[in-house]
Structure formats: C-alpha cells, structure tokens
TIZA-710753 format. One record per residue: residue number from 1; x, y, z of N, C-alpha, C in turn; residue in three letters. Coordinates in steps of 0.1 Angstrom, whole numbers, plus 5000, padded with zeros to 4 digits. Example, Ala and Ser with C-alpha at 12.3 -4.5 7.8 and 13.67 -1.06 7.14 Angstrom:
BEGIN
SITE     k    n.x    n.y    n.z   ca.x   ca.y   ca.z    c.x    c.y    c.z     r
SITE     1   5132   4943   5078   5123   4955   5078   5132   4967   5078   Ala
SITE     2   5128   4978   5071   5137   4989   5071   5129   5000   5079   Ser
//
This chain:
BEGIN
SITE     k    n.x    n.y    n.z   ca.x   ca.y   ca.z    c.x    c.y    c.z     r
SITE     1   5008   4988   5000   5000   5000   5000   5009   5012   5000   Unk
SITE     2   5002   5023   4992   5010   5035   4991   5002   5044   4994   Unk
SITE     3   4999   5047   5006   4990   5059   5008   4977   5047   5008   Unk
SITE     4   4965   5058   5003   4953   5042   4999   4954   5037   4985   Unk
SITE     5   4963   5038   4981   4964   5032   4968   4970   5020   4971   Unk
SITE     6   4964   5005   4965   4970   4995   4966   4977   4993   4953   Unk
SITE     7   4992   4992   4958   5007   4988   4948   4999   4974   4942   Unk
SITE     8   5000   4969   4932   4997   4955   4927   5009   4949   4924   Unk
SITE     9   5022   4952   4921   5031   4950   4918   5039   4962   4909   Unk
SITE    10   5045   4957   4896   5047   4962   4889   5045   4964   4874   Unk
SITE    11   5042   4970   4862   5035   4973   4854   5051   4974   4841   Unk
SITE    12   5046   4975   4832   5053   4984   4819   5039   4991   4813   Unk
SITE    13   5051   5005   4813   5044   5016   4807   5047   5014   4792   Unk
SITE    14   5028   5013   4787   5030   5013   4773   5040   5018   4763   Unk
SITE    15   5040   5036   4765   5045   5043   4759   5063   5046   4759   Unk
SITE    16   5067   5047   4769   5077   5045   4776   5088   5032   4780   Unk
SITE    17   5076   5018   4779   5087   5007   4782   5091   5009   4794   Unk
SITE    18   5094   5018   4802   5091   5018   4815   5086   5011   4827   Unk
SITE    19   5094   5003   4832   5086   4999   4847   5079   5006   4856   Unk
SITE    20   5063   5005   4860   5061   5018   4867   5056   5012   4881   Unk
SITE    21   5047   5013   4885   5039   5008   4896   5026   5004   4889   Unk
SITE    22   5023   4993   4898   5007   4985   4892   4999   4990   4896   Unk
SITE    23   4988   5002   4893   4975   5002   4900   4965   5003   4896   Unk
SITE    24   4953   5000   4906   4941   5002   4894   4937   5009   4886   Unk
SITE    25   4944   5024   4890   4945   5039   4886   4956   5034   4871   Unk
SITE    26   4964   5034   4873   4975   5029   4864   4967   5020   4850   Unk
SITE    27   4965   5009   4859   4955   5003   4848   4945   5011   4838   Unk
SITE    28   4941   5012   4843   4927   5023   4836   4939   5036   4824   Unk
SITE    29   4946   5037   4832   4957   5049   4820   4961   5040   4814   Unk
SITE    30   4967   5029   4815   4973   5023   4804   4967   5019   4794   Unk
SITE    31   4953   5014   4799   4943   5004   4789   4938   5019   4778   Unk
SITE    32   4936   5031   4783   4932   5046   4776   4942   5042   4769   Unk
SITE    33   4957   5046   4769   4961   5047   4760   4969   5034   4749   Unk
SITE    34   4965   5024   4750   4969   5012   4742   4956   5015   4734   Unk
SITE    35   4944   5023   4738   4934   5020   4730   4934   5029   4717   Unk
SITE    36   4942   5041   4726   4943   5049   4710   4952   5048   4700   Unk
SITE    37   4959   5040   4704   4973   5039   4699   4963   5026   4684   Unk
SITE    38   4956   5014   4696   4954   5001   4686   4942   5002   4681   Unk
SITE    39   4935   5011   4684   4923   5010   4677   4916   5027   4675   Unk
SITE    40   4928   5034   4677   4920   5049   4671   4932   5053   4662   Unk
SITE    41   4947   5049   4661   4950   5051   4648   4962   5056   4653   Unk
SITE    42   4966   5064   4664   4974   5072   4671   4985   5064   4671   Unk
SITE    43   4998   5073   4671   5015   5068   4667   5017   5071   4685   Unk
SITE    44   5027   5063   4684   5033   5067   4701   5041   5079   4701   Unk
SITE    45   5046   5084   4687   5054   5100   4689   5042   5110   4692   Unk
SITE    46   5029   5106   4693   5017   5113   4691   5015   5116   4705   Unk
SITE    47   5021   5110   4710   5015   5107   4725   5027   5112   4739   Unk
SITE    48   5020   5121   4749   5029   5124   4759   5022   5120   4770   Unk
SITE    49   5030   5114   4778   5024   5108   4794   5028   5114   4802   Unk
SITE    50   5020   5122   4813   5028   5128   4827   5031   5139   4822   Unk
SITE    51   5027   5149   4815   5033   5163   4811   5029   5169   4824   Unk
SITE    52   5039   5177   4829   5038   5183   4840   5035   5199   4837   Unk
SITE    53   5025   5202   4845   5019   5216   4843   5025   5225   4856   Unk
SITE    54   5028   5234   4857   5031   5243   4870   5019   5255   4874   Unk
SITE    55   5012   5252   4882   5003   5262   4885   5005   5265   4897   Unk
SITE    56   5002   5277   4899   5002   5289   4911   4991   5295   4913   Unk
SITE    57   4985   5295   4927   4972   5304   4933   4977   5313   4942   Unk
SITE    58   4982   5322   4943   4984   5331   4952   4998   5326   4954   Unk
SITE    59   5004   5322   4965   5020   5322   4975   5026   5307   4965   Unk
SITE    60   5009   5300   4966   5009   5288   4963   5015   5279   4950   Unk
SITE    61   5022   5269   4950   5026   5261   4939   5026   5250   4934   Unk
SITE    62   5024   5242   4926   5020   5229   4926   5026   5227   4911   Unk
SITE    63   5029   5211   4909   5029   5205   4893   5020   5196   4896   Unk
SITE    64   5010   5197   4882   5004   5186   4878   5004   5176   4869   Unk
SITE    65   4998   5168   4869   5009   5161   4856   4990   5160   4851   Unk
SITE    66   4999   5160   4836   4982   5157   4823   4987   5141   4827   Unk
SITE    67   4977   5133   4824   4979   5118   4822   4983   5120   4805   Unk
SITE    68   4977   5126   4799   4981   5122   4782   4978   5136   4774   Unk
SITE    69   4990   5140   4765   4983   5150   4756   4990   5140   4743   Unk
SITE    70   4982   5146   4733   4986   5143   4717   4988   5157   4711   Unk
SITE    71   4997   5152   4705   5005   5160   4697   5005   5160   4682   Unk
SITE    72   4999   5167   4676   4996   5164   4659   5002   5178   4653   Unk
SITE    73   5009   5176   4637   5016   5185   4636   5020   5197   4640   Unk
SITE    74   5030   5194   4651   5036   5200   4662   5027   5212   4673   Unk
SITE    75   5012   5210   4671   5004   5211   4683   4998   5203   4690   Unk
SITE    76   4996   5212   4701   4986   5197   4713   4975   5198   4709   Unk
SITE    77   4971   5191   4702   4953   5188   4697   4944   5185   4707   Unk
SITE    78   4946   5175   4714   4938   5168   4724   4943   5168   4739   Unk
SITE    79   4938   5166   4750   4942   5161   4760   4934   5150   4770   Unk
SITE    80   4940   5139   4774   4931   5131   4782   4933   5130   4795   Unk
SITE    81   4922   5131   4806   4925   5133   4814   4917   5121   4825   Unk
SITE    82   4923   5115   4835   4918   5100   4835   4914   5108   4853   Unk
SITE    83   4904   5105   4858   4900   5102   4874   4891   5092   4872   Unk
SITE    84   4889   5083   4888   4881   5073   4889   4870   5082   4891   Unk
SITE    85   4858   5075   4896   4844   5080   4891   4836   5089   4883   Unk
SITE    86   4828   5096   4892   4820   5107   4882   4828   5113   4874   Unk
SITE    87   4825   5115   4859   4831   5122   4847   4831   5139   4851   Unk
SITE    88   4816   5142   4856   4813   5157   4852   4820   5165   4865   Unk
SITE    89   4827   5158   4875   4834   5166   4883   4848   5168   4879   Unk
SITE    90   4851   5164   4867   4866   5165   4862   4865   5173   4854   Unk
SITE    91   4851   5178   4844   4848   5188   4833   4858   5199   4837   Unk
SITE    92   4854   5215   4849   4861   5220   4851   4876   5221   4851   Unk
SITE    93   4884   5217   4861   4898   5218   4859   4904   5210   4847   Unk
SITE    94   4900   5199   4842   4907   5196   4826   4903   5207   4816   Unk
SITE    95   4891   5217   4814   4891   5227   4808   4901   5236   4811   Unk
SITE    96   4906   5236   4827   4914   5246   4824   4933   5242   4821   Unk
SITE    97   4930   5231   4827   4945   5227   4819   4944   5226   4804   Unk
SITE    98   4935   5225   4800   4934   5223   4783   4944   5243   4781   Unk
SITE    99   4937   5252   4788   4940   5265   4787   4953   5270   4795   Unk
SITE   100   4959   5263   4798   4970   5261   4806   4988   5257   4798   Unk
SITE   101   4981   5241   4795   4994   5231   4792   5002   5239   4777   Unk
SITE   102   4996   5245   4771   5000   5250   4755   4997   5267   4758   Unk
SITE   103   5004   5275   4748   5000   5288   4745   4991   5292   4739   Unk
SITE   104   4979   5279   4741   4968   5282   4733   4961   5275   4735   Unk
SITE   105   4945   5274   4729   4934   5270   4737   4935   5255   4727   Unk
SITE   106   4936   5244   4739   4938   5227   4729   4925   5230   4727   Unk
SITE   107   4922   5223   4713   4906   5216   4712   4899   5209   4718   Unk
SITE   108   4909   5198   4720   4899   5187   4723   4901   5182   4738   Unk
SITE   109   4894   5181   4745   4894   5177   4758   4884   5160   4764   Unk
SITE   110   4892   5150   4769   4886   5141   4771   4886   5138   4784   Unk
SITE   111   4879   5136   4795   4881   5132   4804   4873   5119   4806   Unk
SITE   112   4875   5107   4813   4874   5099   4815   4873   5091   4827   Unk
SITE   113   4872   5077   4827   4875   5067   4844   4877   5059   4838   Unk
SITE   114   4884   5056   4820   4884   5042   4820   4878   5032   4813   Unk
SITE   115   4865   5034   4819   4853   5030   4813   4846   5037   4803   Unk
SITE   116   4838   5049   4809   4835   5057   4801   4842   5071   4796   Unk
SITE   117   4840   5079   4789   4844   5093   4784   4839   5103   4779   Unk
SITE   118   4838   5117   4784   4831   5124   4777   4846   5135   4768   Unk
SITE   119   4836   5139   4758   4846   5143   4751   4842   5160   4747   Unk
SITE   120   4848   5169   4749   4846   5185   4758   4853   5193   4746   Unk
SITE   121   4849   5202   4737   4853   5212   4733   4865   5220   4741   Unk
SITE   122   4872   5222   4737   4881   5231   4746   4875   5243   4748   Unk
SITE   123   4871   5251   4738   4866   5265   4737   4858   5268   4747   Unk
SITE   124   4846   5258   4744   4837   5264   4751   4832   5254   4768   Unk
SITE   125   4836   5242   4769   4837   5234   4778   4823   5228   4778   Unk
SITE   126   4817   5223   4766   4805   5223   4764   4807   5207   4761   Unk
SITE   127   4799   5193   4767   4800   5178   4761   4795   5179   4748   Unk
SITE   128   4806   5173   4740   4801   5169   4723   4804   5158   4722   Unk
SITE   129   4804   5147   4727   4805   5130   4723   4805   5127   4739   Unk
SITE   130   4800   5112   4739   4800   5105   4754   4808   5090   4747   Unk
SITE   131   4816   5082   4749   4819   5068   4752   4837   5071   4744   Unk
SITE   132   4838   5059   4751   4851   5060   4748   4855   5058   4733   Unk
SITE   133   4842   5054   4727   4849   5048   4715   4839   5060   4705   Unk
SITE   134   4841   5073   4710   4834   5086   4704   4848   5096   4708   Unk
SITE   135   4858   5090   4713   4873   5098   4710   4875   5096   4692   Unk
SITE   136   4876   5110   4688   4883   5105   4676   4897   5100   4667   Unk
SITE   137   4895   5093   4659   4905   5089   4651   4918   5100   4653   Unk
SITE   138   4929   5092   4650   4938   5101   4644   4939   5111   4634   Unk
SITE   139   4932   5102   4626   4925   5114   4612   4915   5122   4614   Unk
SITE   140   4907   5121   4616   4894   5125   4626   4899   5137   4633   Unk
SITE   141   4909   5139   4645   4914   5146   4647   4922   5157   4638   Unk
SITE   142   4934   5148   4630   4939   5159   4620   4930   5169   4614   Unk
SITE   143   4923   5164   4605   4907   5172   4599   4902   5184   4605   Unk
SITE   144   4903   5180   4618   4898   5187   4626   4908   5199   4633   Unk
SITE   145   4920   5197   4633   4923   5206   4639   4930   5214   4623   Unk
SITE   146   4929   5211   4616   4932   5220   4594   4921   5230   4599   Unk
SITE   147   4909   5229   4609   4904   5239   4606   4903   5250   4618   Unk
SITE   148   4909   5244   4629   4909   5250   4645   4914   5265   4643   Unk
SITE   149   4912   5273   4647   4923   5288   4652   4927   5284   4665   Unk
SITE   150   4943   5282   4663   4949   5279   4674   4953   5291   4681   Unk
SITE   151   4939   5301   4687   4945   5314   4696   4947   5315   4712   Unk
SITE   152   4957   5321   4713   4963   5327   4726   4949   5324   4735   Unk
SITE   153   4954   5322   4746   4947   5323   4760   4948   5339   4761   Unk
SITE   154   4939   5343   4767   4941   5360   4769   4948   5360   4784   Unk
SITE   155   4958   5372   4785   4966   5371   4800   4951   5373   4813   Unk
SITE   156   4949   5376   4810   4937   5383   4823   4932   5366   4825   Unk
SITE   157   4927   5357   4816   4924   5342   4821   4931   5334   4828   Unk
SITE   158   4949   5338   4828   4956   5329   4832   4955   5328   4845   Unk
SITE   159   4958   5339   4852   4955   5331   4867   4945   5328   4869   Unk
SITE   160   4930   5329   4867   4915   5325   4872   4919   5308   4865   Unk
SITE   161   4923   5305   4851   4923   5292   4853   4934   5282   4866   Unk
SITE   162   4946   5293   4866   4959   5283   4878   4946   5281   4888   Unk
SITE   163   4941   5291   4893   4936   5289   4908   4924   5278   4905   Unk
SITE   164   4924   5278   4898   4906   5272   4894   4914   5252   4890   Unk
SITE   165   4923   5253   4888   4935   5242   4885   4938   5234   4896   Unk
SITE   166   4942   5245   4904   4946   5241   4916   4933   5238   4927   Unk
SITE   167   4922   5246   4928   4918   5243   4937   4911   5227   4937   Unk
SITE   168   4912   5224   4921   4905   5210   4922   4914   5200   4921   Unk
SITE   169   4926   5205   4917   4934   5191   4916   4944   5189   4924   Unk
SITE   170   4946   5203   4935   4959   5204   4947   4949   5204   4956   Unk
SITE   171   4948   5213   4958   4937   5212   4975   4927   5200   4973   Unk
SITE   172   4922   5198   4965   4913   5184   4969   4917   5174   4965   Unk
SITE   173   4931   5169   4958   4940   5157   4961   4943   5153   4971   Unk
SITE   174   4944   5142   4973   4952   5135   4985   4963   5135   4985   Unk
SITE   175   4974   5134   5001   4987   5137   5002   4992   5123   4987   Unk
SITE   176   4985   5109   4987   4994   5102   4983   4991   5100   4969   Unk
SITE   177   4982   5110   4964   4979   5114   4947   4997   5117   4941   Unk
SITE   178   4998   5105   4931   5010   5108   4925   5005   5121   4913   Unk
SITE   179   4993   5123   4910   4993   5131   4900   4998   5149   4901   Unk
SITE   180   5004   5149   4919   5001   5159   4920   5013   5161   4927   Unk
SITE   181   5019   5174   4925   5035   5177   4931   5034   5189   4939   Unk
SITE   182   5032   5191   4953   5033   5206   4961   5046   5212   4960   Unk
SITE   183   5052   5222   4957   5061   5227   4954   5063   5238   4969   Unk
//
C-alpha cells in the first residue's frame, strides 16, 4: 500500500517501456492509451504521458501532471485526462489545463474513468460526444484541427484558470495522489 492506493506489483508503461507501479488507477491509463494507439490510429510520437503543468494560486505552487496530451503536427490537439468515478466533476479543471498546458486553447478535451468518456470542446467546455469509442481517430482529429484557430489564452484568464487548477486538483487531492506535486 501506498498511501490508499494498493501497489499491485509492477507494470510496463505502454508508451515508455518503462517499469512503473501496478494500479488500478494505472491500469485504467494504460488500457486509455493502448486503446488509442490500437484502435484509434494514434503513433506513440503522438502521445505524451505525465506532462507536468506548474500552477500557482496566490503564495501557492504545485505541478500537475496531464495523464496524456497528443500532439499532431507539432500542436497539442487533444488532452486526456483520466480520474476514477463521476466524469462531470473533472469537466472543470481539465478545461482549464486544456488553457494552461499549450500557449493556446487545445481543442479537444477528454476526460474519462476508464470505462466511460466524455469528450469537451476546449473553447467552450461544452460535452460533444460521450463513450470512449466517440474519441476520435487520428485522422478525425487531424481534419479537425486543418480547421481550428489555434489562439492565445488572453493574459487576464491565466491566473482564474491556475487557481481554478489548483483548487481542484491540489487542494482536493490527496497527500498520496501521484498526479500531483506541492512545490
């Protein structure tokens, strides 16, 4: 046991080859992303695991790590973002790391448990697909973002999203949340 997380052993990380730790949590990221890779079309150069974000609310500092961004002709298109249960309490803060992780607003936002996924406009944080197998293609994606304006976050957003980042993914994490780094 690590905190309340039960260790299962040890794992390889799809993307990486990496030995990591076994968890249920783990599980569920790994099976996400073998799925895009083998059956949505996605290259593993497409794919970043653990991108660490740095946000600040006031004194305060934290890294967070994205579980997954994709990367398509050298922008972040998508991001996925994996917690166990309810979907729609993760909507908020992955909108605002979508407006965070890049110098610009990612499109596509997925949050998930695993099982299911809703899949979130960046822009407007609005659900436009539910199930996991309503992530789209690699191509699907490309298409889609030939037609995106990939604009700036405006400065005046940036801190209301850090604090709004933080208050759901630092302050209401647990000490033994690996997803999350107090600085």
């Amino acid at each position: 046991m690590n905190g309340h997380h039960l260790i299962l052993g040890e794992c390889r990380d799809y993307l990486s080859g990496k030995i990591i730790a076994d968890t249920h949590d783990e599980r569920y990221r790994q099976s996400v992303t073998k799925f895009l890779v083998e059956k949505l079309g996605y290259e593993i150069p497409d794919l970043a695991a653990r991108q660490e974000l740095k946000v600040t609310a006031g004194e305060k500092c934290a890294l967070i790590r994205i579980d997954l961004s994709v990367v398509l002709e050298g922008r972040t298109a998508m991001i996925v973002r994996y917690g166990p249960g309810s979907l729609v309490t993760r909507y908020r803060p992955s909108i605002a790391a979508s407006r965070l992780l890049a110098p610009y607003q990612i499109p596509l936002v997925v949050v998930t448990n695993g099982e299911d996924a809703d899949i979130l406009d960046g822009r407007t944080g609005r659900v436009i697909a539910r199930g996991l197998k309503s992530i789209p293609t690699r191509q699907a994606l490309l298409t889609q973002i030939r037609n995106h304006e990939f604009k700036p976050i405006p400065d005046e957003y940036i801190e209301r999203e850090q604090r709004i980042l933080y208050a759901y993914d630092v302050d209401d994490s647990c000490p033994c949340d690996d997803t999350v780094c107090r600085l």
